[in-house]
C-alpha positions in Angstrom: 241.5 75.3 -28.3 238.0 74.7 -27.5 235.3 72.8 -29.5 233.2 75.0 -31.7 230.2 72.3 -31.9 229.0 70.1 -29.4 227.1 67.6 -30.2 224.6 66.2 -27.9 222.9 63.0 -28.5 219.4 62.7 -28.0 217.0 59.8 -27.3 215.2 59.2 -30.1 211.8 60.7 -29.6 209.0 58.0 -28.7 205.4 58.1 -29.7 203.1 57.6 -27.4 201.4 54.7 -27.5 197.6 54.9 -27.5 195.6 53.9 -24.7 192.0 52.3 -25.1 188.8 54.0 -23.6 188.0 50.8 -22.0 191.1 51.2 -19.8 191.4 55.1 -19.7 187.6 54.1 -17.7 188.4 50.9 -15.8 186.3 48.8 -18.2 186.0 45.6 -19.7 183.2 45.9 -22.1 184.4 47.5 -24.9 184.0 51.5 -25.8 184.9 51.7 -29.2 182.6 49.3 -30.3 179.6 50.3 -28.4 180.5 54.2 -29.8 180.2 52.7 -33.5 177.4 50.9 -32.3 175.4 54.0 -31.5 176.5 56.3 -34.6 176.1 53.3 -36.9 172.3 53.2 -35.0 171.7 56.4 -36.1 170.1 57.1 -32.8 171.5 60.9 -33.0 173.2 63.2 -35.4 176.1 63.4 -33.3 177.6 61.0 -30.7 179.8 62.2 -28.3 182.8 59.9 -26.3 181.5 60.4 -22.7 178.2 58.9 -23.8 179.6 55.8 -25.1 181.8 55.2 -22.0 178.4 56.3 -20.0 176.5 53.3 -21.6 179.0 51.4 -22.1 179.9 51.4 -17.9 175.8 50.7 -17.5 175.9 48.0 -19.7 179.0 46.4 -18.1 177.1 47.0 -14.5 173.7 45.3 -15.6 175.7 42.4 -16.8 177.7 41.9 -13.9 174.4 42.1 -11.3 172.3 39.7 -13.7 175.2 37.4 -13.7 175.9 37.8 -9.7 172.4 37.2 -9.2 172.8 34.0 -11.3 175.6 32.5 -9.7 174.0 33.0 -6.4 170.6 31.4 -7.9 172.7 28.4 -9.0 174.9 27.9 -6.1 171.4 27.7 -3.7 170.2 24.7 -6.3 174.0 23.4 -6.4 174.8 24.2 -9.4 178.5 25.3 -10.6 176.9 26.1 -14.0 174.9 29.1 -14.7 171.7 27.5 -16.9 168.8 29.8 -18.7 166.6 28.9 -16.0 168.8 30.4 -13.1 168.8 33.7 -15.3 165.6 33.5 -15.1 164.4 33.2 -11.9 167.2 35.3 -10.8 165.7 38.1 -13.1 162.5 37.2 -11.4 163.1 37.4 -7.9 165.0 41.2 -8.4 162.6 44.1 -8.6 164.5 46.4 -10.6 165.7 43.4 -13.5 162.3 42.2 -13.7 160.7 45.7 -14.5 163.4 46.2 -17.1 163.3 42.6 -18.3 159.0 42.1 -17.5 158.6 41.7 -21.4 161.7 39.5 -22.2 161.2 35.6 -22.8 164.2 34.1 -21.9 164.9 30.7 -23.6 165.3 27.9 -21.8 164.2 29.6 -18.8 161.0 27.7 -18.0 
């Protein structure tokens, strides 16, 4: 005679893991923290997630072209170390970073 139950064994359900902002949008600067950077600001009632992957992606892009623009400064003095002063003039010679940065003393930068 047949079985009357049949027990099937089942995989143990797995959670899914969570997966940062910063990799969900191919970043390294950090989402999180720049999105409890701006509520903790207080800059707006309310903060929504795409803003702090939106200024958290321009951040990580004006970093990357000050610091491009560095190495290249440095490697026309021969230099393997970016100094204050290569940041400088590298902030300098660049239209758009000196209109941003026309106010900014750099230290060290001569």
């Amino acid at each position: 005679m047949g079985e009357l139950w049949t027990f099937t064994t089942m995989a143990p359900s797995k959670k899914a893991t969570p997966v940062p902002l910063s990799k969900k949008a191919n970043l390294a600067f950090p989402v999180a923290r720049v999105g409890s950077s701006l509520r903790k600001g207080r800059y707006a009632k309310r903060v929504s997630t795409p803003a702090a992957v939106f200024l958290t992606a321009v951040l990580q892009y004006a970093t990357t072209e000050l610091l491009e623009l560095s190495q290249t400064t440095a490697a026309q003095k021969g230099r393997c170390t970016i100094k204050p002063r290569h940041i400088c003039v590298a902030v300098r010679e660049d239209p758009d970073l000196n209109e941003l940065l026309q106010k900014v003393t750099i230290a060290g930068g001569g």
